[in-house]
C-alpha positions as a printed Julia matrix, in Angstrom:
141×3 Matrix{Float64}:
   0.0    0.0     0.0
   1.46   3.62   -1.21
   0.42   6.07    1.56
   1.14  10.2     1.45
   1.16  12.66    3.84
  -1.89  14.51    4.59
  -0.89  18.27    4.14
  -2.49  19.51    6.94
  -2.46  16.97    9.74
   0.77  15.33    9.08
  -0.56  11.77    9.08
  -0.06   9.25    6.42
  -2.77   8.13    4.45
  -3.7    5.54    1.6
  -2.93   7.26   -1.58
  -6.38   6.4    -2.59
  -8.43   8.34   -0.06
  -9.71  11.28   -1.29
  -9.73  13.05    2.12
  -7.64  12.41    4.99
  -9.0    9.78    7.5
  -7.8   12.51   10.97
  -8.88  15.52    9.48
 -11.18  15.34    6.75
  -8.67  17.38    4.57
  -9.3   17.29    1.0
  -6.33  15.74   -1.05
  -7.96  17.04   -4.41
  -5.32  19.4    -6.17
  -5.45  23.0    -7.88
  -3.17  24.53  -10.2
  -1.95  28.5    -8.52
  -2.81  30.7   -11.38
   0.73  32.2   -11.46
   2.87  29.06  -11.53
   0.91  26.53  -12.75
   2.06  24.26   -9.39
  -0.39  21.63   -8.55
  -0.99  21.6    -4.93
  -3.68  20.42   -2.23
  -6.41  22.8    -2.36
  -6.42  23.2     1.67
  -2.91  25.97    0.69
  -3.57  29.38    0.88
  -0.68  29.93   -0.95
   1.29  28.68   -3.59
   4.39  26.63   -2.02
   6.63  27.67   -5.14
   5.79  31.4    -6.05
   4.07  32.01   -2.67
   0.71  33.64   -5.1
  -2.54  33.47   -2.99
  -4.68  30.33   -3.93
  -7.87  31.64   -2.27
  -8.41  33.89   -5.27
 -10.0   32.88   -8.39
  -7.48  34.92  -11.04
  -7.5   34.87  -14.49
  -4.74  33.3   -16.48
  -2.05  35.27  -17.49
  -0.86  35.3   -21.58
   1.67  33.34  -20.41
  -0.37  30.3   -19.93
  -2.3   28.13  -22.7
  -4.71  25.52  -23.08
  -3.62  21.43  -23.55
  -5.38  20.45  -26.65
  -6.12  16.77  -25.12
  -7.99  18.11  -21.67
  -8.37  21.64  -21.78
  -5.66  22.16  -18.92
  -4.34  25.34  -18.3
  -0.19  24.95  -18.84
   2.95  27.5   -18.88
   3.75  28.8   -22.61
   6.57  27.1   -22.93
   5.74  23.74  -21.32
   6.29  20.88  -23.64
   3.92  18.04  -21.62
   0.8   18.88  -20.23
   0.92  18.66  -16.45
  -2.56  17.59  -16.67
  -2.57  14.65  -18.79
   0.75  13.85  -19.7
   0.07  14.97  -23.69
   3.13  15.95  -25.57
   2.16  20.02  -26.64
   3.1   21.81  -29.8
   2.84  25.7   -29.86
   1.04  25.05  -33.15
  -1.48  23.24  -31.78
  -5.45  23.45  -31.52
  -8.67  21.07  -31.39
 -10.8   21.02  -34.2
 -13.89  22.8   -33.15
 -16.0   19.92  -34.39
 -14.37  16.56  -32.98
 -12.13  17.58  -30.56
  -9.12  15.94  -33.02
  -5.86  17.94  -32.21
  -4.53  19.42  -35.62
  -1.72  21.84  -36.95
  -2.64  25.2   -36.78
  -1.38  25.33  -40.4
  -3.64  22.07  -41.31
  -6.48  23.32  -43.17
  -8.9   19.73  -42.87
  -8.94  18.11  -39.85
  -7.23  14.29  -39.67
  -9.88  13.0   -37.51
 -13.54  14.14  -38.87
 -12.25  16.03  -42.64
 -13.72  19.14  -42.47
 -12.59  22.42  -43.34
 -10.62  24.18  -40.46
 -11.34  27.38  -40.98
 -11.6   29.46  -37.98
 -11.75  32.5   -36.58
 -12.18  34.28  -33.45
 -15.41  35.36  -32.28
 -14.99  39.43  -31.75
 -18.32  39.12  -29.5
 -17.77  35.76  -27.68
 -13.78  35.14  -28.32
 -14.46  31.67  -28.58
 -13.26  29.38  -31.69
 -15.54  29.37  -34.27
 -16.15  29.06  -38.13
 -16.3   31.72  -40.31
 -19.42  30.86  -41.77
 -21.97  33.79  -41.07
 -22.83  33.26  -37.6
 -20.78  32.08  -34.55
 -21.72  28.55  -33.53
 -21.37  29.56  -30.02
 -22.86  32.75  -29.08
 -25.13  33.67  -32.35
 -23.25  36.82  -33.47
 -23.36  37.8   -37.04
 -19.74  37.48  -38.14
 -20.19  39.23  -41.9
């Protein structure tokens, strides 16, 4: 049996408890939104850039999504720290399967449609650029 150490109380648990067994401390994990450490989410702060974890912040530019599970990882991170997926910079999901693709491919591998997509201005969400965003409704010509 693998056991860790329950961040608050000290006491070793089974690493398949969700919450410590003493305390009732929750061994789930968050990412600090200036580092991209995973921690427990019982920190206040972040144990390698000392940022408050209490806070919900938005990502800064240096941060971008994992194409495989939507993580949020550093810029220049080559695995996600997620899921374990290799990451290109050129990298994106096809809006329609999910398929990562090339942001130079213009058909996706997976499903064979056209890739062509813009950026909502209204929503700023992925989208096609037929006339309408398939997200938010906004007339895009």
């Amino acid at each position: 049996m693998k056991t860790i150490i329950c961040p608050r109380c000290g006491k070793k648990q089974d690493e398949s408890f969700n919450f410590c067994k003493d305390c009732g401390s929750s061994f789930a994990l968050k990412q600090c939104p200036e580092c991209a450490t995973l921690q427990s989410e019982v920190f206040k702060f972040c144990k390698k850039c000392g940022a408050s974890l209490s806070a919900e912040k938005s990502y800064s530019k240096n941060f971008r999504t994992c194409p495989k599970c939507g993580g949020k990882v550093l810029e220049n991170d080559r695995f996600c720290i997620h899921c374990g997926e290799e990451i290109s910079p050129n990298t994106e999901k096809c809006i329609y399967c999910g398929n990562t693709v090339l942001s130079t491919d213009k058909f996706c591998t997976n499903c064979g449609k056209e890739l062509n997509i813009i950026t909502c201005p209204k929503c700023a969400k992925k989208t096609t650029s037929d006339n309408f965003c398939i997200h938010c409704g906004y007339h895009l010509h």
